[in-house]
Backbone as ProteinMPNN parsed JSONL, in Angstrom:
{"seq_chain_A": "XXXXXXXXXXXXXXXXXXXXXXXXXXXXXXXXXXXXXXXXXXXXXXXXXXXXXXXXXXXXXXXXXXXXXXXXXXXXXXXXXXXXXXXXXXXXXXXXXXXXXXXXXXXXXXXXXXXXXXXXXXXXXXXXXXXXXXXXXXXXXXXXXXXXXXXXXXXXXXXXXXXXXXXXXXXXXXXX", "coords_chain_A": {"N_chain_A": [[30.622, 41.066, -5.578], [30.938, 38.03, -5.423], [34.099, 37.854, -5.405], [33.919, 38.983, -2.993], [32.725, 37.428, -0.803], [34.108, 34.954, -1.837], [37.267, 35.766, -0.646], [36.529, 35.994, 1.996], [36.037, 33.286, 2.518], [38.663, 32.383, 2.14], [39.864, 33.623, 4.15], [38.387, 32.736, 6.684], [39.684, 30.116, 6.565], [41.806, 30.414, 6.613], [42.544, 31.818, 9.453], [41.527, 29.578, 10.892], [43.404, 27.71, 10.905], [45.628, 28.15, 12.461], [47.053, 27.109, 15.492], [45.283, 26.644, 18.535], [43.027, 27.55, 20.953], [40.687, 25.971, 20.618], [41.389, 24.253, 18.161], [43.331, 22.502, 19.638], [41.381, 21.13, 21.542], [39.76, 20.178, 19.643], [41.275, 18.29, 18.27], [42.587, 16.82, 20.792], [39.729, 15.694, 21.356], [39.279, 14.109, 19.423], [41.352, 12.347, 19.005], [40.79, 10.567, 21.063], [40.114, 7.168, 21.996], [37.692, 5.456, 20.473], [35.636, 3.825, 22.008], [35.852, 5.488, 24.26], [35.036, 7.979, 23.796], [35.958, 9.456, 21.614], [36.655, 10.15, 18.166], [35.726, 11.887, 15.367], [32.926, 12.992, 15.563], [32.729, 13.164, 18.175], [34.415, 15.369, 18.137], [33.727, 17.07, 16.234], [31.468, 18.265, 16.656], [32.557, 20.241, 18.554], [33.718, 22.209, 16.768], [31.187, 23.236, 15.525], [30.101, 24.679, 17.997], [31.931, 26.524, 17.661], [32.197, 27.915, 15.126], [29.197, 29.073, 15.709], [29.667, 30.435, 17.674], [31.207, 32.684, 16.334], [29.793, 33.487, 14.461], [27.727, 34.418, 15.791], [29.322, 36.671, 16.77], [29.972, 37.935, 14.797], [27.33, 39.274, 13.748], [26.222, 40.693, 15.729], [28.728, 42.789, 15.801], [28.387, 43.678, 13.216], [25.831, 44.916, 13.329], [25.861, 47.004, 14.792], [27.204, 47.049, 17.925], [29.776, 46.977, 17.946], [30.787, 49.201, 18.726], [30.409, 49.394, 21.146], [31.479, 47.427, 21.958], [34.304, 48.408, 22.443], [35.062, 49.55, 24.085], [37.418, 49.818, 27.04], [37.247, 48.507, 29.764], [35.117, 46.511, 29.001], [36.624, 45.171, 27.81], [38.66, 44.354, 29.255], [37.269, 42.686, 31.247], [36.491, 40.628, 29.152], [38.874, 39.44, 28.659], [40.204, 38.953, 31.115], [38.086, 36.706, 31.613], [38.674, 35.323, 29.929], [40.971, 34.136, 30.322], [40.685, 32.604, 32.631], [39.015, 30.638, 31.387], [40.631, 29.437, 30.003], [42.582, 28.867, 31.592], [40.977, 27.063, 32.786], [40.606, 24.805, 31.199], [43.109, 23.835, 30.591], [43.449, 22.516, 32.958], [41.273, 20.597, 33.196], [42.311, 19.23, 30.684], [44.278, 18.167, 32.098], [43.324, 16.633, 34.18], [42.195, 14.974, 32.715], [43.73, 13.587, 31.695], [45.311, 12.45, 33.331], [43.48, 10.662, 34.04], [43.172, 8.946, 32.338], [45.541, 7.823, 32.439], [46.006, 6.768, 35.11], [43.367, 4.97, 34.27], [44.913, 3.171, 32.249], [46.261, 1.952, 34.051], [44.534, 0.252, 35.729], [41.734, -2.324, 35.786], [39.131, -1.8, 36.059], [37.857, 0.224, 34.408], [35.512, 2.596, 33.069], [34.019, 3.619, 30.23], [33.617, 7.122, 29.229], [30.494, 8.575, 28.791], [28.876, 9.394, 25.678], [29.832, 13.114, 24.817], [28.737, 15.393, 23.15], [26.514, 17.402, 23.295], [27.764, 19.189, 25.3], [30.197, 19.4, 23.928], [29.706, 20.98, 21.626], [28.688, 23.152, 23.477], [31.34, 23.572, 24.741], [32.82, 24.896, 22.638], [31.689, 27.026, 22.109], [31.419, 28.868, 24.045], [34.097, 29.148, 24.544], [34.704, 30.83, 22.561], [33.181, 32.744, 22.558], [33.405, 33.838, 25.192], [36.234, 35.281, 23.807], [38.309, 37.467, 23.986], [39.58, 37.956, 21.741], [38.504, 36.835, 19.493], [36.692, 38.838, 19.359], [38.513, 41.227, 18.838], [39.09, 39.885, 16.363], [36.577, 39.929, 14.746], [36.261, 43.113, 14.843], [37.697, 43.86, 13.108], [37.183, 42.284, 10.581], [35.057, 43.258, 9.76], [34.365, 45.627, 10.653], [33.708, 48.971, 12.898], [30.601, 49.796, 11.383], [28.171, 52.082, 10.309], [24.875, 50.887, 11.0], [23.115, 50.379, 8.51], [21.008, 49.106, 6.369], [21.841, 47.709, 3.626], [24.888, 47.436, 4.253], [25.006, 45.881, 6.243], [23.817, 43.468, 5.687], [25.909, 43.097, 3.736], [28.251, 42.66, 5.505], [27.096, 40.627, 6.459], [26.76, 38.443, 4.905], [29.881, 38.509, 4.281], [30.329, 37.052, 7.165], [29.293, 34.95, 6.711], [30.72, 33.86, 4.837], [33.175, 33.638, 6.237], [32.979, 31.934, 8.118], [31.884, 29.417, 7.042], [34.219, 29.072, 5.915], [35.811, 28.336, 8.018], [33.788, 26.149, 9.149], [34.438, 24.294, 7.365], [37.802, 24.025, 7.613], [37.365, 22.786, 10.089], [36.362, 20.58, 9.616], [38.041, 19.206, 7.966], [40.15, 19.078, 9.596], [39.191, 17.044, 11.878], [38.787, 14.986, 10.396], [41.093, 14.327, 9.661], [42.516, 13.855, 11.886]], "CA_chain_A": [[30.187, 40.416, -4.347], [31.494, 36.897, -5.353], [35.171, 37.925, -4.757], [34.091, 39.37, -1.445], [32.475, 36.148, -0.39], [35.713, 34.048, -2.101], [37.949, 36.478, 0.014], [36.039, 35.932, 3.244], [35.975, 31.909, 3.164], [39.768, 31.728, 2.376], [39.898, 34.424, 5.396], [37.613, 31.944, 7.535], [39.727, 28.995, 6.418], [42.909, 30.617, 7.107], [42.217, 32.113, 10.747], [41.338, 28.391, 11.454], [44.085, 26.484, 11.372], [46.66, 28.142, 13.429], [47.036, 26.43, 17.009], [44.764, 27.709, 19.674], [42.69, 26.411, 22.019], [39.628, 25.251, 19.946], [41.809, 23.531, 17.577], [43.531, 22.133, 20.561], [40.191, 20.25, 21.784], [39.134, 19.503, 18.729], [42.287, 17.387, 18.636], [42.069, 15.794, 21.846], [38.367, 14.913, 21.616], [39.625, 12.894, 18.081], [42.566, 11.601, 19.401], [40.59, 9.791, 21.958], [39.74, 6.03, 21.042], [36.354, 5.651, 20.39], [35.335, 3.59, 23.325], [36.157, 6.286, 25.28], [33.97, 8.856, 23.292], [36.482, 10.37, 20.757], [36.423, 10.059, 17.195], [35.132, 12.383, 15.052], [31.826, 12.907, 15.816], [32.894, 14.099, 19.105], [35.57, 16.804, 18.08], [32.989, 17.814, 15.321], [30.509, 19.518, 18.016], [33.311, 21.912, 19.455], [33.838, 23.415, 15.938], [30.249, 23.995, 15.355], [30.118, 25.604, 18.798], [32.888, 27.48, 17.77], [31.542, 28.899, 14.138], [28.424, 29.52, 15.803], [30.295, 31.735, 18.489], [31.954, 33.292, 15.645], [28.96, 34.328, 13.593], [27.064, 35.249, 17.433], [29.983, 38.37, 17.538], [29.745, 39.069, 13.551], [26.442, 39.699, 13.687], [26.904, 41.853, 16.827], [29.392, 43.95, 15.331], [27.653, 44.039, 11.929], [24.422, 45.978, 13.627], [26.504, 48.19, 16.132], [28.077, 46.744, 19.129], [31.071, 47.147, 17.734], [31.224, 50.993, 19.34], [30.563, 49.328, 22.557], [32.973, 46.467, 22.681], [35.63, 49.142, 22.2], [35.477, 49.79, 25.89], [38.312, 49.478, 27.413], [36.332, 47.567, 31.004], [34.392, 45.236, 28.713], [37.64, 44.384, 26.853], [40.085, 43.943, 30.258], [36.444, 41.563, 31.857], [36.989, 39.85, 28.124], [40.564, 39.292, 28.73], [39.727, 38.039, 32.655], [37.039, 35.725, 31.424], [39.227, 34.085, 28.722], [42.332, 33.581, 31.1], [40.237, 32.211, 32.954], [38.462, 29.692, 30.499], [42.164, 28.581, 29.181], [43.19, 27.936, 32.932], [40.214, 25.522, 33.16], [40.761, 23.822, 29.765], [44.501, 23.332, 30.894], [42.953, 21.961, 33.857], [40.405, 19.664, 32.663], [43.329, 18.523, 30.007], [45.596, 17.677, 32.515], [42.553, 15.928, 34.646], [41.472, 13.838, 31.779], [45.124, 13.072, 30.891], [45.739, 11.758, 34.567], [42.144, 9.945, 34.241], [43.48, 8.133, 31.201], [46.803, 7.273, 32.592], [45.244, 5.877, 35.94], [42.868, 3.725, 33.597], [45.612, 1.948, 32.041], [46.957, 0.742, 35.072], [43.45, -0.381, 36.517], [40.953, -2.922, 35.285], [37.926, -1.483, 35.933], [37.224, 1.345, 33.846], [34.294, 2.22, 32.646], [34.048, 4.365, 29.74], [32.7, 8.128, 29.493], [29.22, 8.849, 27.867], [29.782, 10.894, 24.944], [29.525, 14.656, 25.458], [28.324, 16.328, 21.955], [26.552, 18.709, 23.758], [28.784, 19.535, 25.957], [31.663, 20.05, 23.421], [29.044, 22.467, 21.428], [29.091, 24.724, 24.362], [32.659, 24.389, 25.126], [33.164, 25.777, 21.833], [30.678, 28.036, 21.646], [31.759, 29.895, 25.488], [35.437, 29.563, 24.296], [35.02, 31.744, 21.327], [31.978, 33.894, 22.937], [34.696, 34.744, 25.765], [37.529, 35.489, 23.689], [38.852, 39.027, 23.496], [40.623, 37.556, 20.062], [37.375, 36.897, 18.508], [35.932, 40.464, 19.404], [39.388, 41.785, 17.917], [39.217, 39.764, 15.015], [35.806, 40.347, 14.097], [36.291, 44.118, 14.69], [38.584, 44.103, 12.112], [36.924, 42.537, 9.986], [33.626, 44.429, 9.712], [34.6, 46.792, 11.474], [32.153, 49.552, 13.081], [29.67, 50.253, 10.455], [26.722, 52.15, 10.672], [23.763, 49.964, 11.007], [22.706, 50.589, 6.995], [20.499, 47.914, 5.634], [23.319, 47.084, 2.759], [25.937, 47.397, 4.559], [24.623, 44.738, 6.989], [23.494, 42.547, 4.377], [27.325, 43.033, 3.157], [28.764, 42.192, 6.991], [26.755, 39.394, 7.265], [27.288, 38.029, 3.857], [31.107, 38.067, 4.839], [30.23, 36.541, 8.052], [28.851, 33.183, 6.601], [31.66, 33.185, 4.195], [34.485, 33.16, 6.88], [32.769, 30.769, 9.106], [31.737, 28.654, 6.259], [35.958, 28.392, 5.763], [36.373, 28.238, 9.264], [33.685, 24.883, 8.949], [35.569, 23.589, 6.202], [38.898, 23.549, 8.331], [37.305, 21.877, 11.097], [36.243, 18.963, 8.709], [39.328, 18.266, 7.566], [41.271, 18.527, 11.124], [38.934, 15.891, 12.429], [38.852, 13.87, 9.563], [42.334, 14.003, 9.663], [43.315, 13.514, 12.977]], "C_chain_A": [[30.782, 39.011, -4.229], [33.083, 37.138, -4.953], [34.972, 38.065, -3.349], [34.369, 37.699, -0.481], [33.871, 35.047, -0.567], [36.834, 34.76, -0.813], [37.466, 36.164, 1.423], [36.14, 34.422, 3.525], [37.61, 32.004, 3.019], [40.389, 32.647, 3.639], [39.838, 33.358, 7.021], [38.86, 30.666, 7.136], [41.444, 29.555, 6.825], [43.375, 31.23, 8.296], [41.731, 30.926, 11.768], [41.867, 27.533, 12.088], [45.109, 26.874, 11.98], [46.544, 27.459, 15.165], [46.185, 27.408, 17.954], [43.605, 26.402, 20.648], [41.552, 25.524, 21.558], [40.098, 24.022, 19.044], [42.503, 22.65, 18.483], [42.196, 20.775, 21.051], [39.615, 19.642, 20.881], [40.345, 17.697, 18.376], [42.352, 16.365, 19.667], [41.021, 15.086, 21.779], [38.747, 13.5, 20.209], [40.437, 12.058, 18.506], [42.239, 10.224, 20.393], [40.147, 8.421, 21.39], [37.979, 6.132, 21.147], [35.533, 5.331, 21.264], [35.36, 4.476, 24.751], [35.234, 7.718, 24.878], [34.717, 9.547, 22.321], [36.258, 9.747, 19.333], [36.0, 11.897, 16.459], [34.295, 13.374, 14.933], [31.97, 13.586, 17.587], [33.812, 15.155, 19.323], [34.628, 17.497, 17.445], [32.291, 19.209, 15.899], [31.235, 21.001, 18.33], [33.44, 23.15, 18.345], [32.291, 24.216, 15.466], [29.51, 24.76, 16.171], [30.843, 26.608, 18.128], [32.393, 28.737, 16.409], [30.225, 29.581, 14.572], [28.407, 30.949, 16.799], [30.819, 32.734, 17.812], [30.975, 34.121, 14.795], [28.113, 35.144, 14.864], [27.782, 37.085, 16.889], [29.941, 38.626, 15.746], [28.323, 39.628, 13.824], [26.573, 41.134, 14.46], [27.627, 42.825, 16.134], [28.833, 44.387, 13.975], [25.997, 45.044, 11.849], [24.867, 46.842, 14.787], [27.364, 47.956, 17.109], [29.271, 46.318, 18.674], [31.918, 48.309, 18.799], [31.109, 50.514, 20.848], [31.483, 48.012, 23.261], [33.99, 47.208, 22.859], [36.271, 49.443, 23.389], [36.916, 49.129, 26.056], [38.07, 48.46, 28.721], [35.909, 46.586, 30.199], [35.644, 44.437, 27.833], [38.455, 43.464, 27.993], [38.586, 42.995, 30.838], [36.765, 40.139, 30.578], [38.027, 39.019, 28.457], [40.262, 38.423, 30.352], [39.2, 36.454, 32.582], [37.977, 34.348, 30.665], [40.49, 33.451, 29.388], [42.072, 32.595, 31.916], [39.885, 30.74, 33.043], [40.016, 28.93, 29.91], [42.436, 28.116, 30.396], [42.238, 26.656, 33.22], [40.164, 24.159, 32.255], [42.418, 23.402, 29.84], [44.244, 22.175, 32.406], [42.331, 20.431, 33.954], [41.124, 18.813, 31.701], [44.009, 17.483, 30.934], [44.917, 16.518, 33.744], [42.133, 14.552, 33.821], [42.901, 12.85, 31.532], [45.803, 12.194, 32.177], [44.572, 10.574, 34.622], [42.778, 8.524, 33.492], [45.168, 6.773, 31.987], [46.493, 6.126, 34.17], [44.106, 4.429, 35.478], [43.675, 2.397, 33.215], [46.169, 1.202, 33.03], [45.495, 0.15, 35.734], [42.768, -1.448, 35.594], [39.673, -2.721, 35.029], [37.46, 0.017, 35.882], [36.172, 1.225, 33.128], [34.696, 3.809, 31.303], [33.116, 5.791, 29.338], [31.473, 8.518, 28.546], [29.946, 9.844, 27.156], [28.969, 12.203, 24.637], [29.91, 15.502, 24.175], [27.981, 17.328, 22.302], [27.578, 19.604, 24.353], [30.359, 20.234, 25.019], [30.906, 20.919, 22.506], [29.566, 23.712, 22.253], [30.08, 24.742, 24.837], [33.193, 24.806, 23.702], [32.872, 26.851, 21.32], [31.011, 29.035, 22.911], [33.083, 29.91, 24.88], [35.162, 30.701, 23.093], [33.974, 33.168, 21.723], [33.261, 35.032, 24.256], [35.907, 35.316, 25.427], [37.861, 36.773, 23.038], [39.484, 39.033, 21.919], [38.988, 37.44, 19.274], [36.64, 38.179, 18.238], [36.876, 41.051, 18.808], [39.037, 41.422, 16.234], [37.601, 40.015, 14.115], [35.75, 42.197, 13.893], [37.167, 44.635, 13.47], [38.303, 43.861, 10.652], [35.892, 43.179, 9.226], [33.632, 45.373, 10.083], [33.105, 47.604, 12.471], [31.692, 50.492, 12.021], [28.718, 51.051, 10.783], [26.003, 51.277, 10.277], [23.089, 50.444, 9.839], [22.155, 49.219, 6.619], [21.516, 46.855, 4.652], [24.454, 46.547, 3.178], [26.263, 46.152, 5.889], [24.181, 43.429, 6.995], [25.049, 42.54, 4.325], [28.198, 41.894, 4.487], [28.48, 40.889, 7.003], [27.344, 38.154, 6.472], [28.86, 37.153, 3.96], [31.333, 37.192, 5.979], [30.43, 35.026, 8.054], [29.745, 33.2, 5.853], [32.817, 32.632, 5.001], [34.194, 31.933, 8.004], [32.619, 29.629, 8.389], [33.221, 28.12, 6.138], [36.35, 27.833, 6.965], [35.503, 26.496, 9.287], [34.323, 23.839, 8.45], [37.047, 23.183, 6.882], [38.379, 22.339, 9.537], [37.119, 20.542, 10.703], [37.319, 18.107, 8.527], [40.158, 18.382, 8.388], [40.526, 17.333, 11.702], [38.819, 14.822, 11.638], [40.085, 13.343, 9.891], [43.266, 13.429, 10.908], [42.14, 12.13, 13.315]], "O_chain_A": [[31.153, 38.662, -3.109], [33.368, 36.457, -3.968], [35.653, 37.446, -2.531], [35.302, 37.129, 0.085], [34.475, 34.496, 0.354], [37.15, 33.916, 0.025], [38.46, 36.072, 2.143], [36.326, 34.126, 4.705], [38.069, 31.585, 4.082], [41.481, 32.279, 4.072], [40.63, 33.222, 7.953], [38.664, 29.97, 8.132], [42.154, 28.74, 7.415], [44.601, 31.287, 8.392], [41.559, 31.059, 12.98], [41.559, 26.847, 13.063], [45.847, 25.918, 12.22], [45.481, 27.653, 15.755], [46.358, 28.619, 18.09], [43.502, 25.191, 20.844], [41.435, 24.403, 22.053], [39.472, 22.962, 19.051], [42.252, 21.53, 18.038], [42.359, 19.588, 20.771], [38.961, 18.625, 21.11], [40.072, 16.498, 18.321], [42.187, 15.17, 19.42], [41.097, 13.893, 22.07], [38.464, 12.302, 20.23], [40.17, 10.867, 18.342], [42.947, 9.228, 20.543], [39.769, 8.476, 20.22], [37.303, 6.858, 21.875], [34.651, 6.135, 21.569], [35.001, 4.187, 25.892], [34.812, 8.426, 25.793], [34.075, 10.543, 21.991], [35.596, 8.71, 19.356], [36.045, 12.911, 17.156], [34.571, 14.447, 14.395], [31.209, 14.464, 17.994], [34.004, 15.742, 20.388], [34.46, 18.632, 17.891], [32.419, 20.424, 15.749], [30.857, 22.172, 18.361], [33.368, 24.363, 18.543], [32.195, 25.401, 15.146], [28.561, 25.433, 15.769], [30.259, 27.687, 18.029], [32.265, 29.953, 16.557], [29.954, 30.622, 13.972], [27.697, 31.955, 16.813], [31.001, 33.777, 18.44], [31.249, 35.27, 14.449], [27.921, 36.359, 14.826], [27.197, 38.154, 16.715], [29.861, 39.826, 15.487], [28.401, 40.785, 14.235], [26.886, 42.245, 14.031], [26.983, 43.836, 15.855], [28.885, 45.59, 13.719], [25.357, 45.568, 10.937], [24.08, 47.289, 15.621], [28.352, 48.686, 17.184], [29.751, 45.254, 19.064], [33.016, 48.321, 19.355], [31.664, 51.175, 21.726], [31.923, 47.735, 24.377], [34.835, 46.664, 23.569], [37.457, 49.566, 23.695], [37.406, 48.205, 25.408], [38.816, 47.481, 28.685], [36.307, 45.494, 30.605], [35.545, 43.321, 27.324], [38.816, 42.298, 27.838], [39.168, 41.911, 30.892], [37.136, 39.008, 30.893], [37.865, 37.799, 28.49], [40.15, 37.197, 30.386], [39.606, 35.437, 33.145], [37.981, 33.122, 30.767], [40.953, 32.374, 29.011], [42.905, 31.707, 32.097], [40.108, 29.907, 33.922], [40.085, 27.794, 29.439], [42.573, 26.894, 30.464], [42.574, 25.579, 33.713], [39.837, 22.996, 32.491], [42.834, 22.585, 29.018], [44.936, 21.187, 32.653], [42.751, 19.446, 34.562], [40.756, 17.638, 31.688], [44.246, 16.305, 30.666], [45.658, 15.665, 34.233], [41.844, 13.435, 34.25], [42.956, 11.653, 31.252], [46.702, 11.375, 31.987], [44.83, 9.567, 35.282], [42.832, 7.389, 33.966], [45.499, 5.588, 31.951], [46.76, 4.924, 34.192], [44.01, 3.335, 36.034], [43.473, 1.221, 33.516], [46.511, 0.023, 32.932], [45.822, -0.748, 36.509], [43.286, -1.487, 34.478], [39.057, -3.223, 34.089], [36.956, 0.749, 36.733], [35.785, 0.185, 32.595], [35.457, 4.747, 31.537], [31.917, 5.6, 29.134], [31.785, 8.774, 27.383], [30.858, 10.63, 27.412], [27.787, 12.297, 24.306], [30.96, 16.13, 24.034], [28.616, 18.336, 21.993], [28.082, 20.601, 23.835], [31.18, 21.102, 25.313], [31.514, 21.989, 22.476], [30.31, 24.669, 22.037], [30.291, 25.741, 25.525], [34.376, 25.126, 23.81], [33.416, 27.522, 20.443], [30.789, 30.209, 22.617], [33.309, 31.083, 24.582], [36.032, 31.568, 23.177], [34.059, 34.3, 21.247], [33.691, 36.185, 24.239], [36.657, 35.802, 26.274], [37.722, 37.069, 21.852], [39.752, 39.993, 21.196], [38.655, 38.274, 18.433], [36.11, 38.512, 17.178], [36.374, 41.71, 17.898], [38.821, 42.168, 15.279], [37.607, 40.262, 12.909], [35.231, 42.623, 12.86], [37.179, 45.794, 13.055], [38.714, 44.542, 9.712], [36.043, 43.571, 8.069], [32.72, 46.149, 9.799], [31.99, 47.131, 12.687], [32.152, 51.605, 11.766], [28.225, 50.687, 11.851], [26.286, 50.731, 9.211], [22.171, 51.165, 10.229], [22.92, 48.255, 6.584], [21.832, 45.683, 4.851], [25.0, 45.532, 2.747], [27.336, 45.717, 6.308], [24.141, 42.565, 7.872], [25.477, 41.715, 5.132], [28.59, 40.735, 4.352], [29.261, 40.029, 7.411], [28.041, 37.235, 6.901], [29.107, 35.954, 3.837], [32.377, 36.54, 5.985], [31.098, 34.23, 8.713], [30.093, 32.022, 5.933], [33.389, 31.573, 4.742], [35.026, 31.219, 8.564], [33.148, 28.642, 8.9], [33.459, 26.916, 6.239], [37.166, 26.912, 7.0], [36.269, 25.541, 9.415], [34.668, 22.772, 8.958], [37.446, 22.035, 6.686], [38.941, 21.267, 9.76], [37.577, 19.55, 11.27], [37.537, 16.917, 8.757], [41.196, 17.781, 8.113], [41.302, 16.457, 12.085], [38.748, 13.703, 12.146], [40.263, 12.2, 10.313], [44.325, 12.802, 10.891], [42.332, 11.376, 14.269]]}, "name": "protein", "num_of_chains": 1, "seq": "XXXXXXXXXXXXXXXXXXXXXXXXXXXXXXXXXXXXXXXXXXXXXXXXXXXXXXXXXXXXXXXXXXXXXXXXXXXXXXXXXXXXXXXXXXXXXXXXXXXXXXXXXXXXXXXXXXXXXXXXXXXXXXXXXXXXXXXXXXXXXXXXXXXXXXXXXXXXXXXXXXXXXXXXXXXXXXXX"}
């Protein structure tokens, strides 16, 4: 069981750090100066939206609804939803990024309250909408029968890969 668990955080910790859109925001929100609400402390939020979106669909697939994500309709609304959610986060980028650039030439900016909650649940809807997260958890739990053990086992794996997946987010916002 300890390999499993070992096997599942360097899973979680290596499904983390490729570029995407969570890591993306988590970036921006750090990047920002602090007066302005970034740091840290406000990238932090989006990843613990994001693991919490991530254990949401293990669970899910670890007691059945695996057999019914398979749909082909709830996959192509998936796929809708998330094209969607990236067009507004390209949006809202490119809003904030004009906000910023208009500041420096003005004098009287004021700076934005900072939005912890808020980057919770945009990490927690980005990963709840994303046809990639319903893939990748199907893959790795696959569909089980709903067996006491075997759900215990699922879940087990669950908190290990999100636990890695925490662990990355630490050290991207530390770092950035």
């Amino acid at each position: 069981m300890l390999s499993t668990l070992v096997n599942g955080y360097i899973l979680g910790w290596s499904v983390a750090w490729p570029p995407g859109p969570i890591n993306a925001e988590m970036i921006r929100h750090s990047l920002l100066p602090k007066d302005r609400g970034g740091g840290f402390w406000s990238a932090w939020p989006i990843d613990l939206g994001a693991c919490t979106g991530d254990f949401i669909w293990a669970f899910c697939v670890s007691v059945g609804a695996g057999a019914l994500l398979n749909s082909v309709e709830i996959r192509r609304v998936l796929a809708i939803v998330s094209l969607a959610l990236l067009l507004f986060l390209a949006a809202h980028f490119a809003i904030g990024a004009w906000k910023i650039y208009r500041a420096h030439r003005s004098l009287q900016f004021q700076a934005p309250k900072n939005q912890r909650r808020g980057g919770f649940l945009l990490g927690l809807f980005i990963v709840l909408m994303s046809p990639w997260s319903v893939t990748f958890w199907l893959a790795v739990i696959g569909s089980q029968p709903a067996q006491n053990a075997r759900v215990r086992q699922s879940l087990g794996i669950a908190v290990a890969v999100v636990l890695g997946a925490l662990t990355w987010g630490v050290v991207l916002c530390t770092a950035v």
